[in-house]
N, C-alpha and C positions, 0 to 999 in steps of 0.2 A: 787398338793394337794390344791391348791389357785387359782380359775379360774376365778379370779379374777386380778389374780396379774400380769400385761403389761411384766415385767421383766422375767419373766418364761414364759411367752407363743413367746416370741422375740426368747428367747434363744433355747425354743423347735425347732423353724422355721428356725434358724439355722443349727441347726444342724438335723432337716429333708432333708435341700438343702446340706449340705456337702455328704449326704447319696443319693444325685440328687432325692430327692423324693420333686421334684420342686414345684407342684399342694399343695401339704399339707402344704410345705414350706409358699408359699403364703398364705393359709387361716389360719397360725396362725400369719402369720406379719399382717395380715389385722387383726384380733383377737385382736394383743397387740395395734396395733393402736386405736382402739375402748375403747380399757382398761387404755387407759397411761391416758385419758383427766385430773385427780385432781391430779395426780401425779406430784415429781418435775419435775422444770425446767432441772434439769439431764438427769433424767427418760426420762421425757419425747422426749430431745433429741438424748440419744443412741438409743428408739426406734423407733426413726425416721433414722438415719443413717442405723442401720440395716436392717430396712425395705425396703429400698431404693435400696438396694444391692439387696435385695429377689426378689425384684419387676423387679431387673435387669436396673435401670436407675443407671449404674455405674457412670456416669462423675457429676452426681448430688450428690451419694454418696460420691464420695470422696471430692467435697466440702464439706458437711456438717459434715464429717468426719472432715478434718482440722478446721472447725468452732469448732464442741465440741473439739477437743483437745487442739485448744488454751486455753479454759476453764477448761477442766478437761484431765489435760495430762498422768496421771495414769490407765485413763481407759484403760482396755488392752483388754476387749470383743469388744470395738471398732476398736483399733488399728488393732486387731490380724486377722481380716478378710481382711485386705489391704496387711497384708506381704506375703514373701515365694512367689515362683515364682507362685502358683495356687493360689493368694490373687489377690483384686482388683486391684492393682496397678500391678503385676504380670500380669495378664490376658486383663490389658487393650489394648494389642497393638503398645502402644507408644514406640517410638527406644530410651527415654532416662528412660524408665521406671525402670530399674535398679539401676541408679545416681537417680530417684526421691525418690523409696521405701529406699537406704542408707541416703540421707539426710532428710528424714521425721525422719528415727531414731535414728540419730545422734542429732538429734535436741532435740528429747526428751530424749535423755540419760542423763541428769542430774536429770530431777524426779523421776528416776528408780535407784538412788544411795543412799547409806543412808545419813538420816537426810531429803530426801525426800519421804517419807514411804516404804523404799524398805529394811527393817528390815523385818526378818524371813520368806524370800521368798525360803526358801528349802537351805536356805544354811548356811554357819558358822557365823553366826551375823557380816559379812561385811559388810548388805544393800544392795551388790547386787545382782538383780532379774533374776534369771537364766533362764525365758523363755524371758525377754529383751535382756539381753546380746544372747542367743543362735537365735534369731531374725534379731539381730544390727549382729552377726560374719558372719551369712550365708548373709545378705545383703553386707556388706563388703569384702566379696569372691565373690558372683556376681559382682564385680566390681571390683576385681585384689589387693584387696586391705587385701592379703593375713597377710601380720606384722599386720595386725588393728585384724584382723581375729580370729588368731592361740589363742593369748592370752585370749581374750574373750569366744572363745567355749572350750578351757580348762578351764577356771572357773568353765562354765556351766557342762562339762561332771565330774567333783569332785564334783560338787553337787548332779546332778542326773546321776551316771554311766550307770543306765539301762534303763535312760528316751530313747527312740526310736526316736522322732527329734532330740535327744541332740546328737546320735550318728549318726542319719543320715548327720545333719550338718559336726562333727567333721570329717567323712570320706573324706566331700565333702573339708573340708580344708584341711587337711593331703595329699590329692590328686592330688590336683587341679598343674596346671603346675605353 
């Protein structure tokens, strides 16, 4: 409705490339790049991180990724395109790629707790963030680290029973050897 506004046309580009509609994808990350210029300093770095992904210069992305999350560790539009084995850190190739995407979210799981804004994220006023925690357990199951696991995506699947990641994870822990 705002064709103006960098943060909806990033987020459209997104989620044109989730849908591999790559070519559209790109001319709306190059769109919000055009558009973020008065915008914040935020702003204007989440649309740089995710444009970076679109663009396909992953190893670039995910520095700038960890740059804005030192800063702003709550963003989860940024985060959420690195996790999950088809996220950039997933898809990157590297043999400790697994050990990197659990300690990127080990690390931020204290912002995602309450008292650090993770009040009324779908669940019973505990603070914590059911698509973090359902995030942090399937990373933690790619890594054997099944006791870190079980606890954390039951959280998440009493919060969201019929969310579809929350039980694709939960299967994937229930399962796992």
């Amino acid at each position: 409705h705002d064709p103006d506004f960098a943060l909806a046309a990033i987020g459209l580009a997104r989620a044109l490339l989730v849908r591999m509609r790559v070519s559209e994808a790109r001319h709306y990350a190059a769109s919000a790049r055009a558009l973020v210029a008065g915008a914040s300093e935020r702003e204007r770095s989440h649309v740089h991180v995710l444009a970076l992904g679109i663009e396909g210069k992953t190893v670039e992305a995910l520095d700038a990724m960890h740059a804005h999350l030192r800063r702003w560790p709550r963003d989860a539009m940024v985060l959420g395109p690195a996790t999950g084995v088809f996220g950039i850190i997933g898809f990157s190739g590297r043999s400790e790629r697994e050990r990197e995407q659990f300690e990127l979210l080990q690390a931020l799981a204290p912002h995602y707790r309450e008292g650090n804004g993770g009040e009324g994220n779908g669940g019973e006023g505990d603070g914590e963030d059911w698509w973090f925690g359902m995030a942090l357990a399937f990373a933690a199951c790619e890594t054997g680290r099944l006791d870190l696991a079980a606890p954390m995506i039951e959280r998440s699947l009493a919060r969201l029973p019929t969310r579809g990641n929350v039980v694709h994870v939960h299967a994937h822990v229930a399962h796992e050897p």
